[in-house]
C-alpha positions in Angstrom: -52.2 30.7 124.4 -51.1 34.1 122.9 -49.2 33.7 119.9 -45.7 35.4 120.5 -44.1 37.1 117.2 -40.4 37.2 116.8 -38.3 40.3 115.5 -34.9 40.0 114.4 -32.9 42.7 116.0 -32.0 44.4 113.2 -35.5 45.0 112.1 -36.6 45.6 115.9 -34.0 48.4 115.7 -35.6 50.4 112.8 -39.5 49.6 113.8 -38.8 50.2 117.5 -41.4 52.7 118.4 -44.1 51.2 116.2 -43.3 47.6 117.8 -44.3 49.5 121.3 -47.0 50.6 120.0 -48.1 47.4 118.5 -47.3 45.6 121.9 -49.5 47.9 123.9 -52.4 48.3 121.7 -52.6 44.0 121.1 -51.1 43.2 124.4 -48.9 40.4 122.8 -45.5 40.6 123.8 -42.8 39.9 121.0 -39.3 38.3 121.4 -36.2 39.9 120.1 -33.8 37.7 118.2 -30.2 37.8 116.9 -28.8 35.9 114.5 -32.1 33.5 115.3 -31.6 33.3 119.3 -33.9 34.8 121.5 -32.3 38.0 123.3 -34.8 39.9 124.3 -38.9 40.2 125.0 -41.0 43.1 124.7 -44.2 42.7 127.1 -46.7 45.0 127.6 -46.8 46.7 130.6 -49.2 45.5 133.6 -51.9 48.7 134.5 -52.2 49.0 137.8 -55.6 48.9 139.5 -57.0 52.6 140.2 -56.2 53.8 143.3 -59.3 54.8 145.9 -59.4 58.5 146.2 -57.9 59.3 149.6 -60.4 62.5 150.8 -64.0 61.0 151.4 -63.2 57.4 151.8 -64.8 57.1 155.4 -67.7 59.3 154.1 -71.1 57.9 156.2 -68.6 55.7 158.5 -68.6 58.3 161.2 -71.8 58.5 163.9 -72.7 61.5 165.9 -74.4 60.7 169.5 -75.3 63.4 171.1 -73.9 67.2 171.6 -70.1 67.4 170.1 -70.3 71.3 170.0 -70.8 71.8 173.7 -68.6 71.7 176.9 -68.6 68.8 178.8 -70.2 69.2 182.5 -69.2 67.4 185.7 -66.0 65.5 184.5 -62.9 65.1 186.2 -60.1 66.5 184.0 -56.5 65.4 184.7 -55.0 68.6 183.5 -56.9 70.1 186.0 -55.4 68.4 188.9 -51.5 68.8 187.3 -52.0 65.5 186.7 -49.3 64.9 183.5 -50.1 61.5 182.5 -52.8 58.6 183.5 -51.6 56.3 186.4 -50.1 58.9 188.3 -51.8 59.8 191.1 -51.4 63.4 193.2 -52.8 61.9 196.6 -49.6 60.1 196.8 -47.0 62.8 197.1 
């Protein structure tokens, strides 16, 4: 188990910043004390894991089958008929 060093307050107080430093570059977190009564702890920080890039994460997930360029021949198109949305039918006016 990591050894956790103790700091009286006073002393934490005038070696603040080099404590922090200390804590992140060991990783051992230090307790704070006044008057000999843990107050305090000082922990190192937890690094998060590094995030996926977003652009080119479904790079070679994607397949092509056939023609995507040209038009499409003999289908029925809704718009076409003024037919707003799918279900409704214009044969039953």
């Amino acid at each position: 188990m990591t050894e956790v060093l103790e700091v009286p307050a006073g002393e934490f107080k005038a070696r603040c910043l080099k404590l922090m430093d200390e804590v992140r570059a060991t990783r051992r977190p230090i307790v704070i004390t006044k008057r000999g009564k843990p107050v305090a702890k000082l922990v190192p920080v937890e690094e998060p894991e590094p995030r996926r890039e977003i652009f080119g994460c479904m790079k070679g997930t994607v397949t092509i089958h056939g023609d995507i360029i040209g038009p499409v021949d003999d289908v029925d198109w809704h718009a076409e008929r003024g037919i707003l949305y799918i279900g409704e039918d214009d044969d039953q006016g």
